[in-house]
Every structure is written in C-alpha cells, then in structure tokens.
C-alpha positions as CSV (number, residue, x, y, z in Angstrom):
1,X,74.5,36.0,-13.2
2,X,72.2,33.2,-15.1
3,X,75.4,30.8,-14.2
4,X,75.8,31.3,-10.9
5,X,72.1,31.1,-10.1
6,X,72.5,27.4,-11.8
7,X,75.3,26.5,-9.7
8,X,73.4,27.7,-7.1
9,X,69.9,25.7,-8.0
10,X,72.5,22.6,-9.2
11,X,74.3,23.0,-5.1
12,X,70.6,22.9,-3.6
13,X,69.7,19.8,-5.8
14,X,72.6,17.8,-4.0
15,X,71.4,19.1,-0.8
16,X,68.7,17.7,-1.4
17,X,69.7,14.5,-2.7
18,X,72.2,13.9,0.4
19,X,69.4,14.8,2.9
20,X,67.2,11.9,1.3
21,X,69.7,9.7,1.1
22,X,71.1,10.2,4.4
23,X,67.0,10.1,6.0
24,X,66.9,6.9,3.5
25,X,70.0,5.1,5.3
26,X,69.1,5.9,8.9
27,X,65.4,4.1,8.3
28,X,67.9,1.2,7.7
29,X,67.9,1.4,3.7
30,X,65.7,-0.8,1.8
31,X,63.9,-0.4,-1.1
32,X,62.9,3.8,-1.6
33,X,59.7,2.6,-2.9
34,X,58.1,0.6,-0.2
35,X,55.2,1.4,1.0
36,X,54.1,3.1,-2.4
37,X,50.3,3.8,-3.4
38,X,49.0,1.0,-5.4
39,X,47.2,3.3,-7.9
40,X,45.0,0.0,-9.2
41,X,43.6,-0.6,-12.5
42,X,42.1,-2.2,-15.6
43,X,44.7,-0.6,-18.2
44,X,45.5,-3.2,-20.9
45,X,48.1,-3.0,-23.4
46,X,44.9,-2.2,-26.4
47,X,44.7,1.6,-24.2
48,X,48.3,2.2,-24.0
49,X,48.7,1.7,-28.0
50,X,45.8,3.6,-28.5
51,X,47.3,6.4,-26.3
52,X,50.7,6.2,-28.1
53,X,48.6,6.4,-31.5
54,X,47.0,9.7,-30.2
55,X,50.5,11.1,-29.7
56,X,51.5,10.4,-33.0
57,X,48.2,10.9,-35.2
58,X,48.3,13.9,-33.4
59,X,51.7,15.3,-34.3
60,X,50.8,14.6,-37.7
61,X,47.5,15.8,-38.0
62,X,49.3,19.1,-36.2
63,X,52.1,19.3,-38.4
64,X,49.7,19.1,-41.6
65,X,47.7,22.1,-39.8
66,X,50.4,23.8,-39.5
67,X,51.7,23.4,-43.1
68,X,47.8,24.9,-44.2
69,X,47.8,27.6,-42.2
70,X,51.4,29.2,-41.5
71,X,53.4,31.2,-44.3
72,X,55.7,29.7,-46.5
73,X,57.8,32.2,-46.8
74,X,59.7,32.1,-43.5
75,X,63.5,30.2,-43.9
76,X,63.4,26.7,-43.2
77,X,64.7,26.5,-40.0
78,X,62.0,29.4,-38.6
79,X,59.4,27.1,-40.4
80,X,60.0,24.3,-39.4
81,X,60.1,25.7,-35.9
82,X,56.9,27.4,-36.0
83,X,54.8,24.1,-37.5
84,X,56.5,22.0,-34.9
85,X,55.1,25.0,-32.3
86,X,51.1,24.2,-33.8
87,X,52.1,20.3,-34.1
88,X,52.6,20.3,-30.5
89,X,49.6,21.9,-29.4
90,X,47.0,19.7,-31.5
91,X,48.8,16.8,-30.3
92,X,48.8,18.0,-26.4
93,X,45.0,18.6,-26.9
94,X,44.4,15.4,-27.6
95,X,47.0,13.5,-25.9
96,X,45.5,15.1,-22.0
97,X,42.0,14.6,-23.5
98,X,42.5,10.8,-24.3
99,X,44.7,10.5,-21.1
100,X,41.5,11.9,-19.1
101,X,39.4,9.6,-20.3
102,X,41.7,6.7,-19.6
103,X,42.1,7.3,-15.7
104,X,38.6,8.0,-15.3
105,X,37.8,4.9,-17.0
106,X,40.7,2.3,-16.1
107,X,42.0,3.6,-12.6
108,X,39.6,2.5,-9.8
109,X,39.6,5.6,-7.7
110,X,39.2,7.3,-11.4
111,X,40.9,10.8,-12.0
112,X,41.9,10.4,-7.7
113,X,43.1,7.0,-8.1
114,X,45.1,8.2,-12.0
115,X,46.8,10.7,-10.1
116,X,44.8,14.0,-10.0
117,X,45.1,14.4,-5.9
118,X,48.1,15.4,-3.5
119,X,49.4,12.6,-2.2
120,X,47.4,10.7,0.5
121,X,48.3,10.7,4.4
122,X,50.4,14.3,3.8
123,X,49.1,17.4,4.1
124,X,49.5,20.4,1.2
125,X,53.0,21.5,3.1
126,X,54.4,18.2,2.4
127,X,53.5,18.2,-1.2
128,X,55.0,21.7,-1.5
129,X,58.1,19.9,-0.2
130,X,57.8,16.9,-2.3
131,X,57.5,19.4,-5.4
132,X,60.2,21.7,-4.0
133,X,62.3,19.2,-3.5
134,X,61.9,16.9,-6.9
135,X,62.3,20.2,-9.1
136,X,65.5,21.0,-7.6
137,X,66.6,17.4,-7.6
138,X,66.1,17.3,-11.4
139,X,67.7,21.0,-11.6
140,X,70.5,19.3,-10.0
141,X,70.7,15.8,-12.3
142,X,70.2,17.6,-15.3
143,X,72.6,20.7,-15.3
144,X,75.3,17.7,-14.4
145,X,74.1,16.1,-17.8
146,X,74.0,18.5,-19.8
147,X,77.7,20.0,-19.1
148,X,79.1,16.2,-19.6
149,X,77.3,16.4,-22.3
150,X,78.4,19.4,-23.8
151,X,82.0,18.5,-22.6
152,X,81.8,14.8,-24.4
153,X,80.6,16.6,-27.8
154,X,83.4,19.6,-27.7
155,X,85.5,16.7,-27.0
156,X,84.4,14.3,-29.5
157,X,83.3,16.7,-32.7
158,X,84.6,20.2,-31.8
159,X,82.7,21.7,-35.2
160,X,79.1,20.1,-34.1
161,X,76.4,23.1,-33.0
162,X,73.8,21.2,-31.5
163,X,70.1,22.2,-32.8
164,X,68.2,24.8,-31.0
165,X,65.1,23.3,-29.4
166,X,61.9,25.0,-31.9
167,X,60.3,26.7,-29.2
168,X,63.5,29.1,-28.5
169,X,64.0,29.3,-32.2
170,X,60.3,30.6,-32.3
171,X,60.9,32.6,-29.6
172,X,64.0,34.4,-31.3
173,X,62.5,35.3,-34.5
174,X,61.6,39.2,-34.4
175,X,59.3,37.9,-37.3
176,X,57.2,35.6,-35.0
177,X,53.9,36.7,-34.5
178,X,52.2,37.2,-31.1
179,X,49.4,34.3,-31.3
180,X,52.5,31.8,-32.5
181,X,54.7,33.4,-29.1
182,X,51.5,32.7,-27.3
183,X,50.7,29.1,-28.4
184,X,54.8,28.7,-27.9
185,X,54.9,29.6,-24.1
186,X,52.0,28.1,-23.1
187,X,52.7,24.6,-24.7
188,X,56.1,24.5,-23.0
189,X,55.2,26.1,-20.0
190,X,51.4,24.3,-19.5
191,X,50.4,22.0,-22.3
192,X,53.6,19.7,-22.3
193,X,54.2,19.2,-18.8
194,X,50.2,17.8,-18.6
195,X,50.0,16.1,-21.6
196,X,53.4,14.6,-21.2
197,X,53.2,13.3,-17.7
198,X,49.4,12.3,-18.4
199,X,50.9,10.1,-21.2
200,X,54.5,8.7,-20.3
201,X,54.1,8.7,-16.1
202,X,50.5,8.0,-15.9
203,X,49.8,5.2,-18.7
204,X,53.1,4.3,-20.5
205,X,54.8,3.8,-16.8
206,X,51.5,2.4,-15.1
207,X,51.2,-0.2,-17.8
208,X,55.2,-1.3,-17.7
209,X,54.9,-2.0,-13.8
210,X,53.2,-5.4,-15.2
211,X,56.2,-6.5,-17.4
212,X,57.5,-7.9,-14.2
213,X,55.9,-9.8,-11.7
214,X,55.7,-7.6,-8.4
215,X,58.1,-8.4,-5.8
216,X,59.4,-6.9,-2.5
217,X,62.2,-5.2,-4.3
218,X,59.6,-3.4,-6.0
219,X,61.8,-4.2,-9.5
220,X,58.5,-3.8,-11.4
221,X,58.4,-0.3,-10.2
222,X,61.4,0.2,-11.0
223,X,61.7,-1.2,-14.6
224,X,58.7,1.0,-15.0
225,X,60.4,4.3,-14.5
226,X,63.9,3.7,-15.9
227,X,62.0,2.3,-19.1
228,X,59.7,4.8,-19.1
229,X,62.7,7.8,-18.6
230,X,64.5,6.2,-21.5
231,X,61.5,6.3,-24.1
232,X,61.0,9.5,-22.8
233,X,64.5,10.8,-23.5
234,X,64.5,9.6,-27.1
235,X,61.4,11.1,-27.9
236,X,63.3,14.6,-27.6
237,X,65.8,13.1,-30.2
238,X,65.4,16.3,-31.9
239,X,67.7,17.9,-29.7
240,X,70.1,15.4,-28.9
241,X,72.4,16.9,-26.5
242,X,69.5,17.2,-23.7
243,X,68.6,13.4,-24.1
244,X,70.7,11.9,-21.5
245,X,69.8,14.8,-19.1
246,X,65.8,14.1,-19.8
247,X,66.1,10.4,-19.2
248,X,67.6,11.5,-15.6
249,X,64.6,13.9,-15.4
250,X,62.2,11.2,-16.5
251,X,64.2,8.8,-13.4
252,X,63.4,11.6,-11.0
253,X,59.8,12.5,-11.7
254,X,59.0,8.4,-12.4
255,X,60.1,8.1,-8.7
256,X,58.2,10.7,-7.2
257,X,55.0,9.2,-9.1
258,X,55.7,5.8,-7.8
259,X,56.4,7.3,-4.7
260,X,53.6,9.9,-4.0
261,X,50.5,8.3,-6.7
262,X,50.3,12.2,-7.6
263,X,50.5,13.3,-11.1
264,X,50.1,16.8,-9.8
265,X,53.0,16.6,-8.1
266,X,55.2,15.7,-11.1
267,X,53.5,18.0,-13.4
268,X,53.9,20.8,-11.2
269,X,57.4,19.7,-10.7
270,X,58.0,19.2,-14.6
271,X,56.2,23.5,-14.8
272,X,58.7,24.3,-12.9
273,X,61.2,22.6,-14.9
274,X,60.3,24.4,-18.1
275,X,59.0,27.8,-17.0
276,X,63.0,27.6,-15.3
277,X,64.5,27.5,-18.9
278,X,61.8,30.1,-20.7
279,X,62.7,32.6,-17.6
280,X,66.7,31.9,-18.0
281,X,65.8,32.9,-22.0
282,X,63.8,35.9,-21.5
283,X,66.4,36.8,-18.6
284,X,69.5,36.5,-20.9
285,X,67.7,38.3,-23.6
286,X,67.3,41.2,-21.7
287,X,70.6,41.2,-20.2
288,X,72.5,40.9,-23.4
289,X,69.5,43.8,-25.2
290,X,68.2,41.3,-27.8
C-alpha cells in the first residue's frame, strides 16, 4: 500500500514539474528566477561563521548532554541514536534562536524582510499552492534518488546495509522512553525543518548570492542554491544513501526561497517532507504489527 501511495505522490510531483515547465516555456522561457524578491541586507561573512559555529558548538554541547544524562547501558547503536536525538534538539534551540536574531537584525524589513511572511503580491491560496506544489515536487525528485540510489549500491556493493537514520532507530527501540519518542518526533517533525531552513536557506544561501556579482541570468541566485543544496546534503553524511536525494531537496526548496522570499513556505514545505516519512513509519509498523 505504502508503495503505491509513493508512486502515486512521485506521478503527482512530475505533474507538477511538467505543468511549471510547460507555464515556464509559454512565458517565452527565461530565467525562472526573474522578478524574485530582493530580500536586502547587511549580513557579512563574521554572522554566517558565527551561525555555522552555533550549529556545531551546539551539536557538541548536545551530544555531551546527552552523554550526562542518558543510560549507558543501552547497545551502542540505540545510544548513539538516542544522544544524537538530545544533540539535535540543543543544537535546533540555538540554531532558530541565533537565526532570529540575525534577520531581525541584518534583513531590512527584519523577521518580514528574513522570510517570516507569505509571499508578497499572492494571496494565502497561492501560497497553499506554492507549498502544495514544492512538497510534492521534492516527493517526486527525491523518491527518483533514492531508488538510483539504492539501485547503484545493490549494484555496486550487494553486502552494504546502509545506516538507519537515529531518529527511526529511536523510534524502534521498545526500550525508548516516552520523553526521548517525544523529543524524537518533534525535532524531526518541527525543530529541524525551522532550524534548518532558518540556517542553510535563510543565511548560508542569502550570504552565497554575493559570491557572484548579480547579473540578469540571476547566476548568483543560482550558485546560491545549488551550493547551498550540496552543503546541505553532506551535512546528512550520516546516512549516505539519502545524500544525493537531499541535495535535489535542498535545489527545490532553495528555488522556492529565491522565488517566493518566504521561509514559511519552505519550512512548511520541508514539515511536510518529514512528517511524510514519520507517517510512512508509524504506517508500516502497524501494518506489519510491530
């Protein structure tokens, strides 16, 4: 059932896709992203690193957190799960908070101008569309990754099992208490869409628009969200089969930021994304009685 509702999701993603492309080409082609907000600002490069320093003080300060607080006892896979869980939620908390700051302080139109509005000129139906539409264009890119992807590996090194991602692995432990299940589905499903999108769409791909002078082609734009996608798929090196479906997902939501100026629209795009995959689990769990 689970597979045919992808193929399904995967068939309205190209639907999608064509429609754009074929409303694209009879506006007579051009670049997709002219005509995009401006979404000015003071960032310099000092904020960015400082950002990126958040993210990764806070992963450690989590992880250490977690080593104080959680059991030992649990085998090392479970653990290591279940700290990475706690890791992940220090470092969200920190990562929106100092992302908050920064587009209240660097963006002119503050919070507005950072990308905490629908997008300007459309009304909320077109933003439901623009959401709509993105998630199932990524639903679409990614479920074509991820099955080349599993095909290359089979291919390539038939005896490699890929590594579960930590917050299934959680998830699957009878022995995981409630508060870690808790912390587990609301930092995939909530904290990591925000703090995520906060960080690599609002700051990391607002500050890479200035590597390259802006031009008509809008190639500074589009640096910024292919560069942007790429760091974004290596930072999920821990599962390295979904990397070259994330990047793809990072292309996708980088557009629609560039596109719209909304960060709600790609974080609600990217909930969508990851409450799709924690509803497949709980689904197939139930399905199969585990």
């Amino acid at each position: 059932m689970l597979e045919t509702l992808d193929c399904l999701l995967v068939a309205a993603g190209a639907i999608v896709l064509i429609v754009a492309a074929a409303r694209w080409w009879r506006r007579g082609g051009g670049d997709p992203l002219q005509g995009s907000p401006i979404r000015a600002n003071r960032m310099n490069t000092l904020v960015v690193w400082a950002c990126l320093g958040v993210y990764v003080l806070g992963l450690m300060g989590g992880l250490a957190l977690a080593e104080a607080v959680l059991p030992k006892e649990a085998e090392t896979s479970i653990a290591r799960a279940r700290q990475g869980i706690v890791a992940s939620v220090v470092m969200q908390t920190l990562v929106i908070s100092t992302c908050l700051v920064v587009g209240a302080t660097t963006f002119r139109a503050g919070l507005r101008g950072y990308g905490f509005a629908l997008p300007a000129r459309i009304g909320r139906n077109a933003a439901a569309g623009w959401i709509v539409g993105g998630w199932l264009a990524t639903v679409c890119w990614t479920g074509l990754a991820a099955l080349a992807a599993q095909w290359i590996i089979r291919l390539l090194w038939a005896e490699y099992q890929p590594p579960d991602h930590g917050v299934f692995t959680t998830l699957r432990s009878s022995e995981t208490p409630t508060i870690l299940r808790a912390l587990a589905l609301i930092s995939a499903a909530i904290m990591a869409p925000i703090g995520e999108e906060c960080l690599f769409r609002g700051v990391l791909q607002t500050s890479l628009r200035r590597v390259l002078p802006p031009a008509r082609s809008m190639r500074h734009r589009w640096f910024a969200i292919v560069a942007t996608a790429v760091i974004f798929g290596i930072m999920h090196v821990e599962t390295p089969q979904f990397v070259p479906s994330l990047v793809l997902f990072g292309v996708v939501v980088g557009y629609l930021y560039e596109r719209t100026g909304s960060l709600v629209v790609v974080i609600a795009v990217h909930v969508l994304f990851n409450v799709k995959s924690l509803s497949w689990y709980y689904v197939q769990a139930y399905l199969t009685g585990a």
